[in-house]
Phi, psi and omega in degrees: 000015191286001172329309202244146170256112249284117174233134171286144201259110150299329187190154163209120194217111140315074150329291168231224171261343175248005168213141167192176215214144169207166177221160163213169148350134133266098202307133186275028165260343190275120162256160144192154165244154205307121187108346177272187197202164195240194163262141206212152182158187184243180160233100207277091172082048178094337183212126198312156167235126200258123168218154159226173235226130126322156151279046210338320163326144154280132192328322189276009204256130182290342171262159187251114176228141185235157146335030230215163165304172130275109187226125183285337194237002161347133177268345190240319198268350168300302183295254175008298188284033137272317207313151171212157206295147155119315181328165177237134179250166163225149165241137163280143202256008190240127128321143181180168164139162173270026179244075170233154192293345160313324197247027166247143148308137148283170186205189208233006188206149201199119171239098159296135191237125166199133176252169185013240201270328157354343176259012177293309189313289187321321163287350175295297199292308194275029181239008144316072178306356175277009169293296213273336160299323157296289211265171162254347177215138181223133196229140183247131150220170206225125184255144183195163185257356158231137175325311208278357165323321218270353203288327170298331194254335148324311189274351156312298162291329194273330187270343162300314173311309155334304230282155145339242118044257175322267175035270182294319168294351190285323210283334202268284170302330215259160146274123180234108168244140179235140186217176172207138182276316207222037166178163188280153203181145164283356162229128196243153171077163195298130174324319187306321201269279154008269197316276171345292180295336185076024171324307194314295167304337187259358190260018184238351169085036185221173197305143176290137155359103189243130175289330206281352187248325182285118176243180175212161134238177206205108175223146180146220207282143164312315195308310217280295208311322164239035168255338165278333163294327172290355188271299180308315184323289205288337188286359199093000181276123175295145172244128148274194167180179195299329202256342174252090168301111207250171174300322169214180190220152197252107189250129185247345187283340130259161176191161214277127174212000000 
């Protein structure tokens, strides 16, 4: 096991019957930067059993904490969603992924698109003060099929909105659109159709969709992820990646299973 490093599980609070959060320890050998995501996982008959997880924590932040799904017949996530404080994780010790702001053009508006647990880089990315130093505006939206979906990243904003520090930069730059598909709500439909339509913009009172100004990242379900790249595309908008930087970015290495 020496891949990986042994971390004790701090807390876990079961959001609905299908999410829940947990935090553990950090080995003060783990770097990453905000928005990547490790391997993550248990040790099962002698030998991990491995998935990989964002970090939702921020890089300055001393605990590691992640996100996750509930899946019953899962090999990794049947297990996990048992975990309780005291318990052992195993973290991978190399970081990695495309949602780090390195890998945008700069631009002056920065849009997280996310769905269901899709919204951990992200919750990772807006607690990151060089973000609100590249952009003037970072607008996060978090798409989920039920209001109580929405809960993990609701408490998330308000206790950022709270901080000494965030607080104020929040007040000033930041966007929170929370939106749901399959129940009544103040923002209604699906991220595509949003976008597409140009909805998005009018319900948050801002300028429509620009390559010369708009950067994106992109994390959730396959359906959104390449039904918004054919949307980015025909507008002309580039997918970066490390070596090349681009209008948006993509994380392909996990997707909600």
């Amino acid at each position: 096991m020496s891949a990986f490093h042994r971390e004790k599980v701090l807390s876990v609070r079961h959001w609905t019957d299908t999410l829940f959060s947990f935090t553990s320890t950090r080995s003060s050998a783990f770097r990453f930067q905000n928005g990547q995501f490790a391997m993550i996982g248990l040790e099962v008959d002698g030998r991990p059993l491995l998935r990989a997880y964002s970090m939702a924590s921020a890089n300055h932040e001393e605990e590691l904490e992640f996100f996750s799904i509930k899946v019953a017949d899962g090999p990794l996530t049947s297990r996990l969603q048992e975990i309780k404080q005291g318990d052992t994780i195993l973290v991978g010790r190399k970081a990695t992924g495309t949602l780090i702001a390195d890998n945008l053009i700069p631009g002056k508006r920065l849009l997280l698109l996310s769905t269901g647990t899709g919204l951990a880089p992200f919750a990772s990315l807006i607690k990151d003060p060089d973000v609100y130093e590249r952009f003037e505006t970072v607008v996060l939206v978090h798409g989920c099929r039920q209001v109580s979906e929405l809960a993990y990243g609701e408490q998330l904003v308000a206790t950022l909105g709270g901080d000494e520090f965030f607080g104020p930069l929040m007040r000033e730059k930041f966007i929170y659109y929370p939106t749901v598909t399959r129940e009544p709500f103040r923002n209604r439909g699906r991220i595509t159709d949003l976008i597409a339509s140009q909805q998005l913009f009018g319900d948050i009172g801002l300028a429509p969709l620009d390559i010369e100004t708009d950067r994106i990242m992109l994390c959730g379900s396959p359906g959104m992820l390449e039904d918004l790249r054919v949307i980015f595309e025909a507008r002309g908008f580039l997918e970066g990646n490390h070596s090349d930087p681009g209008h948006f970015v993509i994380e392909k290495a996990f997707v909600e299973r």
